[in-house]
N, C-alpha and C positions, 0 to 999 in steps of 0.2 A: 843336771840333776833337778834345779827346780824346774824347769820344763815338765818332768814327770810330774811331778807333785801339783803344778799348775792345770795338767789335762785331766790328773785324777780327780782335781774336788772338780774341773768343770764335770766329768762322767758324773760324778756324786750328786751335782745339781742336776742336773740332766735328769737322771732315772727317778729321785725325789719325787715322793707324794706330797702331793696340798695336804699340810698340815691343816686340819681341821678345829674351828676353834670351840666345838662344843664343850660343853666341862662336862666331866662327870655326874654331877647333881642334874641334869637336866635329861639326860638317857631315860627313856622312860622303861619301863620293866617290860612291855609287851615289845617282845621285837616286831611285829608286823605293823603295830602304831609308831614305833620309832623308826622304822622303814619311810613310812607315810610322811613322817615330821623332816625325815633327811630329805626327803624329794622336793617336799613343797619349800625347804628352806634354800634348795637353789635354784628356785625362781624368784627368790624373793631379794630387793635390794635393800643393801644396808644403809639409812637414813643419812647417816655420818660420811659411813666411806664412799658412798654413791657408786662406786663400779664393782662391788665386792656383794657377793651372796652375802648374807647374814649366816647362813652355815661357815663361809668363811672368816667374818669377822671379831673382831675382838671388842668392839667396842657396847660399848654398855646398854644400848640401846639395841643392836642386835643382840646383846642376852637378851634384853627383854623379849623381842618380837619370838626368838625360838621359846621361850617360856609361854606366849599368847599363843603361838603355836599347839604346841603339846597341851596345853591344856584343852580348847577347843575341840584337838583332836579324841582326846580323853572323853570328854561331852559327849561325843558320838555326831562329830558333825564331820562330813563330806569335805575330803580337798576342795570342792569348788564352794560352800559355802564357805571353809577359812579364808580362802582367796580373795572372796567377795567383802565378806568382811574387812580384811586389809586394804580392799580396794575403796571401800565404803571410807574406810576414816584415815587413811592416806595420800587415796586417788592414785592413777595409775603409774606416779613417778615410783609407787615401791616394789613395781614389776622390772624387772630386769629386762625381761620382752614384752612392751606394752601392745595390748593390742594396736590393729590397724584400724581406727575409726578416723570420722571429720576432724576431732580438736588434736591428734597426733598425725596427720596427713604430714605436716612437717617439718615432725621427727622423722617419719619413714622415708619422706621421697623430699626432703630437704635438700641431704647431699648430691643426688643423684642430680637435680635442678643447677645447683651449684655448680658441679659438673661441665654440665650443658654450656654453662651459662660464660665458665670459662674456656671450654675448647671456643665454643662461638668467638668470643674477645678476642681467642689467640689467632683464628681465623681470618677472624677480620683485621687484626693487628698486620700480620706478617703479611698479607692481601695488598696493604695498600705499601708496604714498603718494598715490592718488587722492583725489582732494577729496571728502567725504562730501555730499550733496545737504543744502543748507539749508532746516532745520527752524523752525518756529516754537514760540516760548517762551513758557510760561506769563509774566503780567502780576505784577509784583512785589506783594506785599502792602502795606499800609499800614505796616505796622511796619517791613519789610524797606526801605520805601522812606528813611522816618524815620533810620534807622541810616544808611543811606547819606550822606543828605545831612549825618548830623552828623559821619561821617568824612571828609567830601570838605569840611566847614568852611563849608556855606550857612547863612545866617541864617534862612530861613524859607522857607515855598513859596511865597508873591506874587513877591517883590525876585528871588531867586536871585543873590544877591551874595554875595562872599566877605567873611568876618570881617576 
């Protein structure tokens, strides 16, 4: 029985929509500028939560930014001037997808380097500890063998018993 009840809320969480954390007071009344305001608030990153749109977040600083938002929008300015403006007094960490220029080169191909950088290691790692092909060894001497057996404590070469 709870097996059922444990698949049901998994399906429940499953099908679940991203609740959205806009309020109500902030819905603007033109639905084609609140169109505008939801699009540009999922590019935008939430200062606080750092991997959460500001459309998705709760926190008080993303109310602010979708409030700077819809206003601006309100003003009669362009997604790419709101953008830019965020970008102006932000810089480009409030993008969720920063562009690909020189000072982000690496953010973008950081990992990829890293990468590299570790298959190479493993490479070379695993390279030098291959198994050397097995050689054959000269046959001990009579003397060499003699010393052995008296530090390994045999009585003599017939028995091979220990002392």
């Amino acid at each position: 029985m709870s097996v059922r009840i444990l698949a049901n809320l998994c399906a429940l969480f499953m099908f679940a929509v991203a609740a959205h954390a806009v309020q109500p007071d902030e819905v603007l009344k033109d639905p084609a500028l609140e169109a505008r305001a939801r699009e540009l608030s999922k590019d935008i990153r939430c200062l606080v939560c750092q991997n959460q749109s500001i459309d998705d977040s709760n926190a008080d600083l993303a109310r602010d930014l979708r409030v700077l938002v819809r206003e601006r929008l309100t003003q009669g300015e362009s997604n790419d001037q709101v953008m830019d403006y965020l970008v102006k007094r932000y810089g480009d960490f409030v993008l969720l997808r920063p562009p690909v220029k020189a000072s982000t080169y690496l953010l973008w191909y950081g990992p990829i380097i890293i990468f590299v950088m570790g298959a190479l290691g493993l490479f070379i790692y695993f390279r030098g500890r291959r198994i050397a092909p097995v050689t054959t060894t000269a046959a001990l001497s009579e003397d060499e063998q003699q010393r052995i057996e008296a530090l390994l404590g045999f009585k003599g070469d017939d028995d091979r018993q220990f002392k």
